[in-house]
C-alpha positions as CSV (number, residue, x, y, z in Angstrom):
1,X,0.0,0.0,0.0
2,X,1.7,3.5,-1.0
3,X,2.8,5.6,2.5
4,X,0.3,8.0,1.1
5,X,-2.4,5.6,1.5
6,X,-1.1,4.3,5.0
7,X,-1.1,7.6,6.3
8,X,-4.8,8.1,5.5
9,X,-5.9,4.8,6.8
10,X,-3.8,5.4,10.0
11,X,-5.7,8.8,10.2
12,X,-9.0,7.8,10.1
13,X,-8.3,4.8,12.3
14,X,-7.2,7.2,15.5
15,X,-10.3,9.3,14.2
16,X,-12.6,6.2,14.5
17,X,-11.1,5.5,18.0
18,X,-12.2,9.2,19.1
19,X,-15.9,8.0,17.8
20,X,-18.6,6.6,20.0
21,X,-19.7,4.0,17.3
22,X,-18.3,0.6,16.6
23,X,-15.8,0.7,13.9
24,X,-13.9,-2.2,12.0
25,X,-11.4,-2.4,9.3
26,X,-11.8,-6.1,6.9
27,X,-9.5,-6.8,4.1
28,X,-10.4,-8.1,0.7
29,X,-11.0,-12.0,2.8
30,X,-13.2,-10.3,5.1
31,X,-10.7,-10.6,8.2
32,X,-11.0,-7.6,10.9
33,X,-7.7,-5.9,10.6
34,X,-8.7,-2.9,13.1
35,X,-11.4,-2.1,15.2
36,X,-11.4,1.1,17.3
37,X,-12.7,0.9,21.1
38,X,-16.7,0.9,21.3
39,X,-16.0,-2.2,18.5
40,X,-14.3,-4.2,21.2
41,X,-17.2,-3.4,23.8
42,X,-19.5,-3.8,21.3
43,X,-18.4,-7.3,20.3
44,X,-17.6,-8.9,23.9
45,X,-14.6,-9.6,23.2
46,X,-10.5,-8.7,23.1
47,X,-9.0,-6.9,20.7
48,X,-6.4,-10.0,20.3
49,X,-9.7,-12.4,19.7
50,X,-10.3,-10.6,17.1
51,X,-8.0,-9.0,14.8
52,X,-6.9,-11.4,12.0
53,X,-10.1,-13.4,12.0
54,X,-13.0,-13.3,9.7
55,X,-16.5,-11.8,10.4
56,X,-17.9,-15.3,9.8
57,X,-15.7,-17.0,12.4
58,X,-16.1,-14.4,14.9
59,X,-20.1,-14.2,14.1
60,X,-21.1,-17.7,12.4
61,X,-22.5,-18.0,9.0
62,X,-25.9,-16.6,9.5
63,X,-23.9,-13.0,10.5
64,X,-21.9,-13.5,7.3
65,X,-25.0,-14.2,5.1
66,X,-26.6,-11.1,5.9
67,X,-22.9,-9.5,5.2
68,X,-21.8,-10.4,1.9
69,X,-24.0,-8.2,0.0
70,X,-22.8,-5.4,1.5
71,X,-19.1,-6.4,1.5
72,X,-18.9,-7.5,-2.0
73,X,-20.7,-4.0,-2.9
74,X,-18.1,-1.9,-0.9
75,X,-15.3,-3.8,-2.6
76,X,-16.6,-2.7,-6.1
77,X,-16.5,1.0,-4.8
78,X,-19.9,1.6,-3.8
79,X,-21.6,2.3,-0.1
80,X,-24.2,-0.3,1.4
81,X,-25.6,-1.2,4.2
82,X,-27.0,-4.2,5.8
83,X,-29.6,-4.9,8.9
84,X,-29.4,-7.8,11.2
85,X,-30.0,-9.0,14.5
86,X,-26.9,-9.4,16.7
87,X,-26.6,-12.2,19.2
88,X,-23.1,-13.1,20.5
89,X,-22.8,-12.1,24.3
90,X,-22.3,-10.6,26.1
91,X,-25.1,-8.5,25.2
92,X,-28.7,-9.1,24.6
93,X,-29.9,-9.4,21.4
94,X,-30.2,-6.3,19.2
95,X,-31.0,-5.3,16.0
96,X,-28.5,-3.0,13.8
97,X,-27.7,-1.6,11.0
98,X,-24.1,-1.8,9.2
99,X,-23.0,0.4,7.1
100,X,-20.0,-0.5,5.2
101,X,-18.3,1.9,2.7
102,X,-14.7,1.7,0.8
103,X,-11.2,2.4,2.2
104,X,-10.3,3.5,-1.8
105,X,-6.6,5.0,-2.4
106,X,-6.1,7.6,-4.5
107,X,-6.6,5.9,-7.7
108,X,-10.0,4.2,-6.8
109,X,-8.7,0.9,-5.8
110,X,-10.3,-0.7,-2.7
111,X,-8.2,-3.0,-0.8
112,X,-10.5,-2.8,2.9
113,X,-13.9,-1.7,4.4
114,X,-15.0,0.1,7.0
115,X,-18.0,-0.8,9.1
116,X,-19.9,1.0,11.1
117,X,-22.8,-0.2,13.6
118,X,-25.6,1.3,15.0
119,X,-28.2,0.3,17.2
120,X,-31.9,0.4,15.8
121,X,-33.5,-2.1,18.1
122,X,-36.2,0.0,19.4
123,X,-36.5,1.3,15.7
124,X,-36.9,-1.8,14.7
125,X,-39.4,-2.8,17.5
126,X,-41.4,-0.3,17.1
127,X,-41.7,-0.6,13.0
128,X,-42.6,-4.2,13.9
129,X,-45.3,-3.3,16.3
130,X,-46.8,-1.4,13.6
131,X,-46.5,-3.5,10.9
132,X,-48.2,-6.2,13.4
133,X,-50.6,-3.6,14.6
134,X,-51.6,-3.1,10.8
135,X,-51.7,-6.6,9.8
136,X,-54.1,-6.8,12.7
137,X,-56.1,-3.9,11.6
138,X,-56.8,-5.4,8.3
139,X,-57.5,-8.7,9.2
140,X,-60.1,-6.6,11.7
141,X,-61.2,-4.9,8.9
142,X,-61.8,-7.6,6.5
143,X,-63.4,-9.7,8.8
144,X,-65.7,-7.8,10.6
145,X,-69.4,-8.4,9.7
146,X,-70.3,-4.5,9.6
147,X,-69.4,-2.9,5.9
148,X,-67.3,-0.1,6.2
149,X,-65.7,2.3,3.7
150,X,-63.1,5.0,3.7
151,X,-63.7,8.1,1.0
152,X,-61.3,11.3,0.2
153,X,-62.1,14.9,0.0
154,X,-63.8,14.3,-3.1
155,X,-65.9,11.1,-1.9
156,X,-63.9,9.1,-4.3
157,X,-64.1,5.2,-2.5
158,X,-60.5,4.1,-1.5
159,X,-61.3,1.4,0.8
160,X,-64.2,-1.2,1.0
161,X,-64.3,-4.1,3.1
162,X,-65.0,-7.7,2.2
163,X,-68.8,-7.3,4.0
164,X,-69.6,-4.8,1.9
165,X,-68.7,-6.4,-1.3
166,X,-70.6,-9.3,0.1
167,X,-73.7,-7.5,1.0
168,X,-73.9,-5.1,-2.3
169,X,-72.8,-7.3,-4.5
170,X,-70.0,-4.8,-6.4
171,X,-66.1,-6.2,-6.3
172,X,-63.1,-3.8,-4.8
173,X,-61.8,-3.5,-8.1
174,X,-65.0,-2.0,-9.8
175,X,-65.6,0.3,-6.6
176,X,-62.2,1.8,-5.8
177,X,-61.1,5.1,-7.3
178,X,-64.7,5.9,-8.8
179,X,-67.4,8.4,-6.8
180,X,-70.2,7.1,-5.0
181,X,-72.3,8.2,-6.9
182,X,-70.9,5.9,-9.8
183,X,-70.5,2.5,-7.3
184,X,-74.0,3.3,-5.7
185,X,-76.3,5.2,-7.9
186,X,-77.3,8.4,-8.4
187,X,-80.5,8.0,-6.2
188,X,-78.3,6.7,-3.4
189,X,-75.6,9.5,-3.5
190,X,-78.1,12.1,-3.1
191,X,-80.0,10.4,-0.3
192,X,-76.8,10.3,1.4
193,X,-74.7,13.4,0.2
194,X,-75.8,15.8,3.1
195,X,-74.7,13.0,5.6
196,X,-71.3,13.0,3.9
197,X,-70.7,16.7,3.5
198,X,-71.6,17.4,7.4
199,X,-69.0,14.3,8.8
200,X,-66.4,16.6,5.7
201,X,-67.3,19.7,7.9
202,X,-65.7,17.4,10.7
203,X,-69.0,16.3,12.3
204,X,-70.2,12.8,12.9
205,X,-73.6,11.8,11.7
206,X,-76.0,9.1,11.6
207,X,-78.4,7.8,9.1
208,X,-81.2,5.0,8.9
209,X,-82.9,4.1,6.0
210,X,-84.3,1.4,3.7
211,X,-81.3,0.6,1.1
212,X,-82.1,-1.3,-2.0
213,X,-80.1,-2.7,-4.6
214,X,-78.5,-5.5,-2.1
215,X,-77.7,-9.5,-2.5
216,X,-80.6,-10.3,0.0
217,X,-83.3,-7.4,-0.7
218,X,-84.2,-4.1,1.0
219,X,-82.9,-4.1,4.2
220,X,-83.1,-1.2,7.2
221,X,-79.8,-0.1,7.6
222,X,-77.7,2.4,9.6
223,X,-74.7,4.3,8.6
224,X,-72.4,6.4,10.9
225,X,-70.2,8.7,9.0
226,X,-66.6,9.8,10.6
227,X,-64.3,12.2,9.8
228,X,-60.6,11.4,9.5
229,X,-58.2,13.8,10.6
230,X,-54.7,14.4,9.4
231,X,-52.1,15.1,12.2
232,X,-53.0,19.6,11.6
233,X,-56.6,19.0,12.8
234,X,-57.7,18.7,8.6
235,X,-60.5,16.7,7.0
236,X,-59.1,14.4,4.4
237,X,-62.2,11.9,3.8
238,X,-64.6,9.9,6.1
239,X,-65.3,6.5,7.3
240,X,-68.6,4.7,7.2
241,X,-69.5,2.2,9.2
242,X,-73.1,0.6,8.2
243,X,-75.0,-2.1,10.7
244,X,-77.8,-3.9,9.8
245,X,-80.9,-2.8,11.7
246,X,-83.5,-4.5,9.7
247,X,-84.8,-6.8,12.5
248,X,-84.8,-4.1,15.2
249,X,-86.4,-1.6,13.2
250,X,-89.4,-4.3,12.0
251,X,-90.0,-5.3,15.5
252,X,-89.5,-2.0,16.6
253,X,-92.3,-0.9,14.1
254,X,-94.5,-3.8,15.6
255,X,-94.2,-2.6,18.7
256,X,-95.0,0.5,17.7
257,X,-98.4,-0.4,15.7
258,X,-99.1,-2.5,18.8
259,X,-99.2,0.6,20.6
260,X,-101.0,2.9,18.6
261,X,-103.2,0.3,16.8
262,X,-106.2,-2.1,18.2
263,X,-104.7,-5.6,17.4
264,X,-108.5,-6.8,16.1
265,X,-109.4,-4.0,13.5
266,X,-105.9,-1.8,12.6
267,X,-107.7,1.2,14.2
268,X,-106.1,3.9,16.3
269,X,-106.0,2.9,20.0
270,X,-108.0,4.8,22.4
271,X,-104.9,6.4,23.5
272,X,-103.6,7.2,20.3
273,X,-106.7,8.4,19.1
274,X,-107.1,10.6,22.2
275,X,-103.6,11.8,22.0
276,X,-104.1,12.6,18.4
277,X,-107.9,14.5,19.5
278,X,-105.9,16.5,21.9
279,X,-103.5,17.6,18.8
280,X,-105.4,18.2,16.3
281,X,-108.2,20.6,18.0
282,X,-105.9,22.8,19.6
283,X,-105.0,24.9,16.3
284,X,-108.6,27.9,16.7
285,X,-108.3,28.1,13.0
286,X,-109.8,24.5,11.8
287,X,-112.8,23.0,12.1
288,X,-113.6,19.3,12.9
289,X,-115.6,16.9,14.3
290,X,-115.8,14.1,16.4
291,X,-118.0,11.6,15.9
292,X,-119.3,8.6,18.4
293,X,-120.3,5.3,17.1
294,X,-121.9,2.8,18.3
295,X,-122.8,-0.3,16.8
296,X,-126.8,-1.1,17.5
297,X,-127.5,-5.2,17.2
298,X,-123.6,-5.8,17.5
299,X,-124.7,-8.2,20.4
300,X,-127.2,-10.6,18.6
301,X,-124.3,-11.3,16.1
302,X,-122.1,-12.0,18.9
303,X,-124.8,-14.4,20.4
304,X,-126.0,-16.3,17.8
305,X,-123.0,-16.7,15.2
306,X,-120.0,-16.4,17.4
307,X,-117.4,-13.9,18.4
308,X,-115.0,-15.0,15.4
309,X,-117.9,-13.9,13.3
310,X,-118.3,-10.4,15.7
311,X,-114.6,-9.8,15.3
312,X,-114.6,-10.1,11.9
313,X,-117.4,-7.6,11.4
314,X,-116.3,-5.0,13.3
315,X,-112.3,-5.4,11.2
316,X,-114.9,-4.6,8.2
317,X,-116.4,-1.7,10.1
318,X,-112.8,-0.3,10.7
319,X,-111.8,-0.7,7.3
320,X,-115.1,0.9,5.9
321,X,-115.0,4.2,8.4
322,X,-111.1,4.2,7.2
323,X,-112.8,4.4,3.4
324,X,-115.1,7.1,4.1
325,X,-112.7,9.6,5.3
326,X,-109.7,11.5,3.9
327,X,-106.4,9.7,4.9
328,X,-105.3,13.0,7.3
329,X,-108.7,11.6,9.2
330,X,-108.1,9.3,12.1
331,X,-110.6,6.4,12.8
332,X,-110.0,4.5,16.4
333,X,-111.4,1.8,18.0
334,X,-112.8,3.2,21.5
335,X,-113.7,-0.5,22.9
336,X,-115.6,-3.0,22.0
337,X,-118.5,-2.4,19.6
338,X,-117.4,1.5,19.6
339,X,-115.8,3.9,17.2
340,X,-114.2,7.2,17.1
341,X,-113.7,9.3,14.1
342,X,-112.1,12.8,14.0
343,X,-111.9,14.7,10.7
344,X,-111.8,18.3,9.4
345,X,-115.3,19.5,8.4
346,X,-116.6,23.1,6.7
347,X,-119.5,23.8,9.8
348,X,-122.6,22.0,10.9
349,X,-123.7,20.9,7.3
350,X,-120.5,19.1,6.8
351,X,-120.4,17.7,10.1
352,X,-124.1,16.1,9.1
353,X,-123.3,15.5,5.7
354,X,-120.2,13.1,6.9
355,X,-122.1,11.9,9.8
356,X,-124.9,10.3,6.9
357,X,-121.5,9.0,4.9
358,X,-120.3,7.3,8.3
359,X,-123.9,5.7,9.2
360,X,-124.6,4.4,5.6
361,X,-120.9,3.0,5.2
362,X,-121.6,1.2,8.4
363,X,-124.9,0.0,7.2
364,X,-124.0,-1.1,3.8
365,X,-121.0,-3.4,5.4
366,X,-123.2,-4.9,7.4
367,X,-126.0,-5.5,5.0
368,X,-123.1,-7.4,2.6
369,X,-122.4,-9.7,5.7
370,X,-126.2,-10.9,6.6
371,X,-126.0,-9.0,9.9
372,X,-128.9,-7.0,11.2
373,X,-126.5,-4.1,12.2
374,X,-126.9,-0.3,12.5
375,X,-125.1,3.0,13.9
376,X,-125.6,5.4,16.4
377,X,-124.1,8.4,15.8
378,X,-123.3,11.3,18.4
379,X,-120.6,14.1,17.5
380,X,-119.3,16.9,18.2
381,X,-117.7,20.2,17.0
382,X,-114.5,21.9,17.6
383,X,-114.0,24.3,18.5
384,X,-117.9,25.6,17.9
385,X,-118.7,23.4,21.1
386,X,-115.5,23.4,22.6
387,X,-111.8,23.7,22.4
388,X,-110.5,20.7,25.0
389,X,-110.8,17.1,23.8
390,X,-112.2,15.4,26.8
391,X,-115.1,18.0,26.8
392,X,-115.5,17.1,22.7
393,X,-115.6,13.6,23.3
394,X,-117.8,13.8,26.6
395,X,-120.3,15.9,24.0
396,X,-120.3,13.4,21.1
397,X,-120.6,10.8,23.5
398,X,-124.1,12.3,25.2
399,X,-125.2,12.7,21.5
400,X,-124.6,9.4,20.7
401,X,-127.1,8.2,23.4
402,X,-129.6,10.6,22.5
403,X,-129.8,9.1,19.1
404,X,-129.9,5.2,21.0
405,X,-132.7,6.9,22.7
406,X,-134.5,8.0,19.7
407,X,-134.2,4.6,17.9
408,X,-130.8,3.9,16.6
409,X,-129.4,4.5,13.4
410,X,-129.2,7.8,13.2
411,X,-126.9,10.4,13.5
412,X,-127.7,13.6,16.3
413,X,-125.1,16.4,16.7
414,X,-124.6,18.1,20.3
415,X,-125.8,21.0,19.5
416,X,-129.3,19.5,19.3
417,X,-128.9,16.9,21.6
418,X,-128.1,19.7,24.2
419,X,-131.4,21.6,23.8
C-alpha cells in the first residue's frame, strides 16, 4: 500500500477510536484488521480475539449471510448497508444496521472496508409493532361483519371491506377510485350526500334508511359517518360504518303499531286516538268533528254466530270508516263495539253531511255480511262546542245516546242533543 495511503488509513483509524460507534477495518478476505474501542465493547470480546479473523468465524455463518452483499458492494467502490440481528454475548440481542463503505486510495482501488454499527433495536421494534398492529387492523377490517368504507375529500371510495362487497354485491376493483355516486347510484348518492358533506365539515352523523339494490333485498340499515383527521386538525375523507338494523327496526315498528293500533281492527287505540284528539283541536283556526259510534245489534251477532264472526265484522267496520274519510282523518277503536272518528269538516252541514256518509258505510257493510247491524251516531264540533278534547268527546258521547234513545241508526249532533 503507497505511505500516502497508510497515512490516510492510520488517520482515520485514530479518528474512529475518538468516535462513539463501533468501527472495523476487513480486508479483501473479510478478516478484521482494526477495530477502534466501542467495537471491542461492542463485540464482547478482546481486541487479540479478534483481529486477524473473519467476520464469519467471529459471528457464524448466518452474521456473514446477511454481510456479503454489503461487503462485495463496498469492494466494487460503492456504499451499502445491511440490517441484522446481533446475538453473540455478552449482550442481549439487538438489532443494527451496518453500514460499510470503501477504504479507496487515490486511484480508486479498494483493498479494505470500514463498518460502522448502530443500534436500531427500538426502531426496529417499534416498525414491527406497527406493521403487526396493521396486519391486525386489516384482518379486523376484513373480517368484521359491519361494511365499512373510507372516502377522500372528493368522496372518491379508496377502501371497501370484504362485508360490503358481500352484502352489495360490487367487487373492490369496480368500486375503488370511482365516486359514489358511480358505485351506488345516483339516487343513493343524493339520499346520502348531506350526511357525507356534514362528517367533511368534521362532524359525525348518523343515518337509517331502507337501502335497496342489495344480494338479500331491501334491508333497514344504519350508517355512521366519521371524519378522519390528518395530524394539523384537517378533514381528508370519512369513514362509514353501516349495521344492519333491519330486524330491530321491523319489530320496533310492531311494537309501535301495537301501541298505537287495536290488534283486532288496525284502528287507532283509544290512547292514540285521544292523543291525536288532543293535537289536532288545539289549532282555533280549523274545524272538525268528532264523531261517536256505536254499533246497535252488534250483540245478537255475537250471540248467535259467534265472536269470530263479531270480530270479523267489526275489522270490516274499521276498514269501511277508514274508506269514508280522507287519509289526514283518524278512525279509532274506542272499545268493543265502539268507534271514534275525527276529521276536518266546513261547519254544521258538513259535520251532518259526513255523519250520513259514516252511518250508511256502516250499514251497507253490514248489509253485505247478513248481519242485522246499524249506527248510532253522536258528535261533536270543535271548536264551535269546545276547544278541549275530553269536553269534545264527553259531547259526542251524550249525543250518541240521544240518538240510541231516539231509535238507533241515526246520526244527532250536540248541539241539538243539548237543547
Amino acid at each position: 500500500m503507497p505511505n500516502s495511503q497508510n497515512a490516510q488509513t492510520l488517520h482515520i483509524e485514530r479518528l474512529a477510536d475518538v468516535i462513539a460507534l463501533p468501527i472495523g477495518r476487513w480486508d479483501v478476505n473479510a478478516r478484521l484488521v482494526f477495530c477502534n474501542a466501542p467495537y471491542l465493547a461492542w463485540s464482547g470480546r478482546p481486541r487479540k480475539q479478534l483481529i486477524g479473523r473473519t467476520l464469519e468465524e467471529l459471528y457464524g455463518a448466518i452474521a456473514w449471510a446477511a454481510a456479503k452483499p454489503a461487503f462485495e458492494s463496498a469492494f466494487r467502490g460503492e456504499i451499502s448497508s445491511y440490517e441484522r440481528l446481533l446475538t453473540h454475548p455478552p449482550h442481549p440481542q439487538r438489532w443494527a444496521r451496518v453500514q460499510v463503505f470503501p477504504d479507496a486510495d487515490e486511484r480508486g482501488s479498494v483493498a479494505s472496508v470500514f463498518t460502522i454499527a448502530t443500534d436500531i433495536h427500538e426502531d426496529i421494534v417499534a416498525r414491527d409493532a406497527l406493521i403487526a398492529a396493521r396486519k391486525r387492523l386489516d384482518r379486523f377490517t376484513e373480517n368484521i361483519p359491519s361494511p365499512l368504507t373510507y372516502v377522500d375529500r372528493d368522496c372518491m371510495l379508496r377502501f371497501v371491506n370484504k362485508a360490503w362487497t358481500t352484502i352489495t354485491g360490487i367487487s373492490a376493483d369496480l368500486a375503488l377510485g370511482h365516486h359514489v355516486s358511480e358505485v351506488r347510484g345516483e339516487a343513493s348518492w343524493l339520499e346520502q350526500q348531506p350526511y357525507y358533506e356534514k362528517a367533511l365539515a368534521g362532524g359525525t352523523v348518523h343515518f337509517s334508511r331502507l337501502v335497496n339494490g342489495l344480494v338479500d333485498g331491501p334491508r333497514w340499515m344504519r350508517t355512521s359517518y366519521v371524519s378522519d383527521l390528518d395530524a394539523s386538525g384537517s378533514v381528508v375523507g370519512v369513514y362509514t360504518i353501516t349495521t344492519d338494523v333491519h330486524d330491530l327496526t321491523v319489530t320496533q315498528e310492531k311494537l309501535r303499531r301495537s301501541v298505537e293500533r287495536d290488534a283486532l281492527t288496525d284502528a287507532l287505540s283509544r290512547h292514540t286516538m285521544m292523543s291525536f284528539i288532543e293535537c289536532s283541536i288545539a289549532d282555533p283556526n280549523l274545524e272538525y268533528a268528532l264523531f261517536f259510534i256505536d254499533l246497535d245489534g252488534f250483540k245478537a251477532v255475537n250471540d248467535e254466530k259467534g265472536h269470530h264472526v263479531g270480530d270479523r265484522l267489526l275489522a270490516d267496520v274499521a276498514r269501511a270508516l277508514r274508506g269514508a274519510v280522507r287519509v289526514e282523518d283518524a278512525v279509532g277503536r274506542f272499545g268493543g263495539d265502539e268507534f271514534l272518528v275525527l276529521a276536518r269538516v266546513t261547519g254544521q252541514t258538513g259535520a251532518e253531511a259526513l255523519a250520513e256518509h259514516l252511518r250508511a258505510s256502516i250499514e251497507a257493510v253490514a248489509a253485505a255480511a247478513g248481519d242485522q247491524v246499524s249506527a248510532s251516531i253522536g258528535y261533536a264540533l270543535a271548536p264551535a262546542d269546545t276547544r278541549d278534547s275530553m269536553q269534545l268527546l264527553h259531547h259526542a258521547d251524550e249525543a250518541m245516546y240521544i240518538a240510541k234513545r231516539q231509535g238507533k241508526n241515526r246520526a244527532i249532533p250536540w248541539v241539538h242533543a243539548k237543547s
